[in-house]
C-alpha positions in Angstrom: -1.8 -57.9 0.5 -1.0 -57.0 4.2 2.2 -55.7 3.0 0.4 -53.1 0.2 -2.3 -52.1 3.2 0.5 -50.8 5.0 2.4 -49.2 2.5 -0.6 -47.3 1.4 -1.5 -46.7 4.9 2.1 -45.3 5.3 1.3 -42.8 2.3 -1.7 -41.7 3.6 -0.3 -40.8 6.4 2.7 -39.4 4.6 0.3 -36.9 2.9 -2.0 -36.0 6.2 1.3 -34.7 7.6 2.3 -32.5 4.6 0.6 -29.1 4.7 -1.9 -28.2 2.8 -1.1 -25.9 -0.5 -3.2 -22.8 -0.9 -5.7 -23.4 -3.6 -4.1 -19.7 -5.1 -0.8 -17.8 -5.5 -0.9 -14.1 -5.5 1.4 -11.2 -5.7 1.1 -8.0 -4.7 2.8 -5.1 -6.1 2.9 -3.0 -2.5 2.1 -4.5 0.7 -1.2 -3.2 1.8 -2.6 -5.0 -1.4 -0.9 -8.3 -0.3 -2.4 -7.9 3.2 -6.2 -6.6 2.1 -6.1 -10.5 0.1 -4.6 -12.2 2.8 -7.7 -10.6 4.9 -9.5 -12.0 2.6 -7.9 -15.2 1.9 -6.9 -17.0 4.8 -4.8 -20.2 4.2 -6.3 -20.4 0.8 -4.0 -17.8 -0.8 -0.2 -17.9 -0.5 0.5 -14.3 -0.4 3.7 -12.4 -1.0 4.8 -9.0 -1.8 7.0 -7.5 -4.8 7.8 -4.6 -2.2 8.4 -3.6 1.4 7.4 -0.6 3.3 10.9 0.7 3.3 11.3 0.6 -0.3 9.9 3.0 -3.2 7.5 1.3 -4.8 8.5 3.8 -8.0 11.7 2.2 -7.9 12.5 -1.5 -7.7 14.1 -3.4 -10.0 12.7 -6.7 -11.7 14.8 -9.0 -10.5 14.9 -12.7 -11.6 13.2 -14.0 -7.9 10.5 -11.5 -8.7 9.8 -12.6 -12.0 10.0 -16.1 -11.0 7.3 -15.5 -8.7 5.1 -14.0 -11.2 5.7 -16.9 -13.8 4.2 -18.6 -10.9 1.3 -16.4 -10.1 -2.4 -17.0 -10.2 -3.3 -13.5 -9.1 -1.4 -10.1 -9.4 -2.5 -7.3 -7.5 -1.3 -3.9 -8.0 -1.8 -0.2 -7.7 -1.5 0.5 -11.1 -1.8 4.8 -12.2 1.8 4.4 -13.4 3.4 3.9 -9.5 5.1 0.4 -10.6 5.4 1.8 -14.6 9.4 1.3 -14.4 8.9 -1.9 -13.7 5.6 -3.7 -13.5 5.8 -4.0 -17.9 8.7 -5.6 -17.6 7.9 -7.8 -14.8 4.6 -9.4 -16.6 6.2 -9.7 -20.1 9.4 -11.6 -18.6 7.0 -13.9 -16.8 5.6 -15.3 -19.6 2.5 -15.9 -17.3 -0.9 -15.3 -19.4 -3.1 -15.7 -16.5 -1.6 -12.6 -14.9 -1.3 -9.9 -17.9 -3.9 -6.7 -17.8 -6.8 -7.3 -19.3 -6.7 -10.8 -17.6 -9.1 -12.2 -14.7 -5.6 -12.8 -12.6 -4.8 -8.8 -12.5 -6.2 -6.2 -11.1 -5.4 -2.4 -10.5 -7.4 -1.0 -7.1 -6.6 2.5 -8.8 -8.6 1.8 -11.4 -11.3 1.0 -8.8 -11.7 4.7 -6.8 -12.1 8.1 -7.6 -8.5 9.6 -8.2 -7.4 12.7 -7.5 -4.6 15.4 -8.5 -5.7 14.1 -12.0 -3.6 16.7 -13.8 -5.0 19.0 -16.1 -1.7 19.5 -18.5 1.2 16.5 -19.0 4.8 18.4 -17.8 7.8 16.4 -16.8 9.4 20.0 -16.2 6.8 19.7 -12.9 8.5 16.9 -11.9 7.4 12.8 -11.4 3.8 13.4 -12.1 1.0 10.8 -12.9 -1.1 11.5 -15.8 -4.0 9.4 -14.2 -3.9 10.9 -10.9 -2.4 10.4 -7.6 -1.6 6.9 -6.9 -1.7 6.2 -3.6 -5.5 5.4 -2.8 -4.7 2.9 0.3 -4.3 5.8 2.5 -8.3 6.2 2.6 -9.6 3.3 4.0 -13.0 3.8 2.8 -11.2 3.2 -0.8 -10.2 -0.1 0.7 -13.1 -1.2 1.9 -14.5 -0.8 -2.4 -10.9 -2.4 -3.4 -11.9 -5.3 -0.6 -15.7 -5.7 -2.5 -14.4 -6.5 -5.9 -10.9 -8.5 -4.7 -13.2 -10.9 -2.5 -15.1 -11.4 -5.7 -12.0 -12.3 -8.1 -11.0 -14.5 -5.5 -14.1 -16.3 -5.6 -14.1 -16.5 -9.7 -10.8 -17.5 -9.5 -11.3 -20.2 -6.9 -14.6 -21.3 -7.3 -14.1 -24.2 -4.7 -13.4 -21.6 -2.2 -16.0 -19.2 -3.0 -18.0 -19.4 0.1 -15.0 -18.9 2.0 -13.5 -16.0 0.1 -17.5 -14.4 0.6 -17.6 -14.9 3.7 -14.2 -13.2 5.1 -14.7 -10.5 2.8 -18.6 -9.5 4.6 -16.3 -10.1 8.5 -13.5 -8.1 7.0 -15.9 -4.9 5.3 -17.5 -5.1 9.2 -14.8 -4.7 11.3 -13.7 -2.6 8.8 -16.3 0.2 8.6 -16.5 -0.2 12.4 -12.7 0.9 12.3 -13.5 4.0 9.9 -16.1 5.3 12.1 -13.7 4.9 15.3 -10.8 6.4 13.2 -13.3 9.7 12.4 -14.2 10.4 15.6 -10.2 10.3 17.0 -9.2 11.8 14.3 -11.5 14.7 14.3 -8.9 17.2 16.1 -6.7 16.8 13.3 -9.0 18.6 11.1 -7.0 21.7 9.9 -3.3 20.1 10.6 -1.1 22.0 8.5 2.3 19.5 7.1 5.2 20.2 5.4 5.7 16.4 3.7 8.2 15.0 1.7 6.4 13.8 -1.4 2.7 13.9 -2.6 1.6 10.9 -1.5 -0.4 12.0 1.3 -3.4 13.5 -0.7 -6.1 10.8 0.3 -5.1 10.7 3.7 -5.4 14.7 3.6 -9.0 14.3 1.6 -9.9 11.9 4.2 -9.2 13.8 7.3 -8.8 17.3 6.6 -5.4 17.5 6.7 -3.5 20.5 4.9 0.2 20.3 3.0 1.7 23.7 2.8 5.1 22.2 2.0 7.0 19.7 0.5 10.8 18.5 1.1 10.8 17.7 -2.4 11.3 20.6 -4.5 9.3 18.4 -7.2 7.6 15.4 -7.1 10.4 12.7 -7.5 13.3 14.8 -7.2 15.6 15.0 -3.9 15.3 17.6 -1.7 17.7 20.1 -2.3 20.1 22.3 0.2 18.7 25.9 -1.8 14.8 23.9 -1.8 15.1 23.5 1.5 16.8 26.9 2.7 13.6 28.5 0.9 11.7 26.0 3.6 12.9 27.1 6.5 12.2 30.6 6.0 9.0 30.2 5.1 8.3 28.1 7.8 10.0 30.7 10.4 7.7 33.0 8.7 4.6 31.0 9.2 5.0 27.8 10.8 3.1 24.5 10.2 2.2 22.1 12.7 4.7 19.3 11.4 7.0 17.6 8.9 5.9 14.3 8.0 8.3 11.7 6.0 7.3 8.0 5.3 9.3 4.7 6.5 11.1 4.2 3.3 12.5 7.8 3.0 15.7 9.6 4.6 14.8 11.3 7.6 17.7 13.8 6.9 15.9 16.4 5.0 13.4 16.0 7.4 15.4 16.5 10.6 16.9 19.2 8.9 14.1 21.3 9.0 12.9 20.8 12.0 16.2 21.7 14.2 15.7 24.8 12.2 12.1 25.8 12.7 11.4 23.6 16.2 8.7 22.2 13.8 8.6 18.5 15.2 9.7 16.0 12.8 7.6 12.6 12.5 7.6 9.7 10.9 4.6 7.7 9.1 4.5 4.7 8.1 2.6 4.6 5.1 2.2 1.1 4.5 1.8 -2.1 6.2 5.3 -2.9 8.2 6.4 0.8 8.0 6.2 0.6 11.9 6.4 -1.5 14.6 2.4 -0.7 15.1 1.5 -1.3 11.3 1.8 -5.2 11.2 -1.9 -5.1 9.6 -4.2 -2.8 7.6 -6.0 -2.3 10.9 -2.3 -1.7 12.7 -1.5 1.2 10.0 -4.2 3.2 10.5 -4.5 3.1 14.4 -0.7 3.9 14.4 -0.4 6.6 11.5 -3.5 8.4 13.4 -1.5 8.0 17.0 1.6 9.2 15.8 -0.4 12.7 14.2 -2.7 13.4 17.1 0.7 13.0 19.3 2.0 16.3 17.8 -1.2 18.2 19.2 -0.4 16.7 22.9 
């Protein structure tokens, strides 16, 4: 008998030391959506991303780690709108994971969640790498976010239903500091009202909507297609013509195009970085804001 106490004394301890699994796996297509559920989370969601802030979320490839971690999956959160359309499909088929297909409690689109805009009004692929639904890239609004962050807490609640408080209870902290941070953001950010860009691809439009901003250029000559040495000739004598204020390019892209233009026009050249880990400063939601609104009002100093 003595000898059994101890070894299941033993054990328990055994298991005390092991750490404790997260009630919930979830994958995120692009990282601001893994970090807006690991705001909401905490430890009880093990949270990874299918993407990095220097990579094209347009462009990845399906690869057999990624669709191991879907197989695996209790939640997948993506942008949806057609951003992850050359992959996504095949990720969720190869899976095998019915928990996780559209339609499906464990999948959610935040586009599907806002208002959209550049909704285009006729279907061309002559225009370039268009979306038929609209412009994708909602996260750079945060008040967006803070709608996604409403209905995610909630799917994480019907999903986890032993957590449920929990989930409820970051979510309300989480919309608090968060509308606190949109108010603070609007009041910096209200000298940048006006700002005219050239940027490298459309994916600024919410930020733009959001704070005033104004694109009167692109690098890309289309949406989706390179920039190209005539494209960007054209540029710069528009630009000596009638300057904007600056030339903005994301983390994941080439700065060449970029620099380009700017040694040619004295137009300074400056990075953003888009999306959570884009920048030194951008290690949270909170982080990518405060450093995407420093690194504009620094080209007004």
């Amino acid at each position: 008998m003595k000898k059994i106490i101890l070894t299941l004394t033993a054990v328990g301890f055994w298991l005390l030391a092991q750490p404790a699994t997260a009630a919930l796996k979830v994958l995120a297509c692009e990282p601001e959506w893994g970090a807006l559920v690991q705001e909401l989370a905490g430890d009880n969601a093990a949270v990874s991303s299918a993407t990095t802030a220097l990579q094209d979320a347009h462009h990845i490839e399906a690869r057999p780690s990624l669709i191991a971690r879907a197989r695996n999956a209790d939640l997948v959160v993506c942008t949806g709108s057609e951003l992850e359309v050359g992959w996504l499909p095949l990720l969720l088929r190869q899976s095998g994971n019915e928990r996780i297909q559209p339609g499906k409690p464990g999948y959610i689109e935040t586009s599907q969640l806002v208002p959209r805009l550049e909704i285009p009004k006729t279907l061309d692929r002559s225009l370039g790498d268009i979306h038929p639904a609209g412009n994708p890239h909602i996260h750079l609004d945060p008040h967006n976010l803070a709608t996604i962050a409403q209905v995610l807490g909630d799917r994480l609640a019907q999903l986890d239903p032993a957590n449920a408080g929990a989930y409820r209870t970051r979510t309300a902290a989480f919309l608090a500091r968060w509308r606190d941070a949109i108010r603070r953001w609007e009041a910096e950010a209200a000298p940048l009202r006006g700002l005219t860009m050239v940027v490298y691809h459309k994916n600024m439009a919410y930020l733009n909507a959001w704070l005033g901003l104004r694109e009167v250029g692109s690098l890309e000559p289309k949406p989706g297609i390179p920039p190209t040495t005539a494209h960007l000739a054209d540029l710069v004598a528009r630009m000596q013509a009638e300057p904007a204020k600056v030339i903005v390019y994301m983390a994941y892209n080439s700065s060449q195009a970029a620099e380009f233009l700017s040694e040619r026009t004295k137009i300074p050249a400056v990075m953003l970085p888009f999306t959570v880990g884009g920048s030194e400063g951008a290690k949270d939601l909170f982080g990518l804001f405060d450093d995407t609104l420093a690194r504009l009002l620094a080209v007004l100093k």
